[in-house]
C-alpha positions as CSV (number, residue, x, y, z in Angstrom):
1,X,18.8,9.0,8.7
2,X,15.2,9.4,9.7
3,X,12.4,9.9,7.1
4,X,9.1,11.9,8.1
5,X,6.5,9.5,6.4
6,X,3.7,11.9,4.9
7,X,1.4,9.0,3.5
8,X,1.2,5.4,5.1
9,X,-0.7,3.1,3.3
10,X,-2.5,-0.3,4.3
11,X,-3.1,-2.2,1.5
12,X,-5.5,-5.9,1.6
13,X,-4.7,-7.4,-1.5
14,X,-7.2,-10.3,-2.7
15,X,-6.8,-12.6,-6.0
16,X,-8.9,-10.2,-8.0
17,X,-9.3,-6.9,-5.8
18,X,-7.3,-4.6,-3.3
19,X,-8.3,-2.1,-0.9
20,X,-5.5,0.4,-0.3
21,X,-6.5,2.8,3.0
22,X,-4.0,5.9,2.9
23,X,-3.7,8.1,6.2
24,X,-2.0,11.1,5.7
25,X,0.2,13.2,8.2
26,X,-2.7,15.5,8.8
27,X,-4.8,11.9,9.4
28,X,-6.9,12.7,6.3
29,X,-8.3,9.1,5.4
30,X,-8.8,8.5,1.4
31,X,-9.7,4.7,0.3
32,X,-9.5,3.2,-3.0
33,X,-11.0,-0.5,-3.4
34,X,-10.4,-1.8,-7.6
35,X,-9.7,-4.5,-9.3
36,X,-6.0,-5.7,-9.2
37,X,-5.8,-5.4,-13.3
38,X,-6.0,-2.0,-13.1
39,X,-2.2,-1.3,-12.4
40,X,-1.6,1.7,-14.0
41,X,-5.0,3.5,-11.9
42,X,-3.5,1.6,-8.2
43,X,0.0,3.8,-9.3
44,X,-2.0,6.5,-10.8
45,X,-3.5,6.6,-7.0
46,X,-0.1,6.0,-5.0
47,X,1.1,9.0,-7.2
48,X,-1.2,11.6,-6.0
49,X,-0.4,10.8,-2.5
50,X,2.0,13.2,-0.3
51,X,5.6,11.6,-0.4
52,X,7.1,10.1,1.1
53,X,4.9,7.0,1.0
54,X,5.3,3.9,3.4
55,X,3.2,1.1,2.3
56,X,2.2,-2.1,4.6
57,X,0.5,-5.1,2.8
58,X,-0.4,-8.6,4.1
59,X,1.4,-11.5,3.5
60,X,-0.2,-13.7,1.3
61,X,0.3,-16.5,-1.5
62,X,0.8,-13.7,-4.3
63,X,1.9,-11.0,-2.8
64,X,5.1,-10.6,-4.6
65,X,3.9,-9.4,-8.1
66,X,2.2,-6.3,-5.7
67,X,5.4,-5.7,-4.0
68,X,7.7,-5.5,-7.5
69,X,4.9,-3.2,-9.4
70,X,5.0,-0.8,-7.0
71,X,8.4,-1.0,-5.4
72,X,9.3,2.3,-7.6
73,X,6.5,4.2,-6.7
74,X,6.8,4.2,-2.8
75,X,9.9,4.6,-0.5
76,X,9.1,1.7,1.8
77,X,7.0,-1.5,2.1
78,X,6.4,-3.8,4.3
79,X,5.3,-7.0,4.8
80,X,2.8,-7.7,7.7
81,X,1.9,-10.7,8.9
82,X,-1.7,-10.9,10.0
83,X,-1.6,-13.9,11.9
84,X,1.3,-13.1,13.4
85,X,-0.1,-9.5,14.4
86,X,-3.4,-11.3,16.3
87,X,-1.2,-13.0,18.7
């Protein structure tokens, strides 16, 4: 079974920030950049986007507390390797 994507979202996650860049099916951009304490506003966000939602974000030391938070909201995410992506 195939799923038409309608929101892909990159997401650069940082110890106290994240940037998450959404691109919709239409390629409407919409950014939000916030503080990673504000959990309830980065689902609050992910909420208003068209569904379904794939979300990429990049590997890093604590990225797993990202990926279980928002898990439920989105209906895929991926892991990208950013090092492994340059070469």
């Amino acid at each position: 079974m195939s799923i038409a994507f309608q929101s892909f979202v990159g997401v650069d996650l940082h110890k106290c920030t994240v940037t998450l860049t959404a691109v919709d099916a239409a390629g409407e951009i919409t950014r939000l950049k916030i503080s990673t304490k504000s959990t309830g506003k980065i689902e609050a966000w992910l909420r208003t986007l068209p569904r379904p939602i794939w979300l990429a974000v990049e590997a890093c030391p604590f990225v797993e507390w990202f990926i279980e938070r928002y898990r439920p909201v989105v209906e895929r995410i991926d892991i990208a390797d950013a090092t492994e992506l340059a070469n």
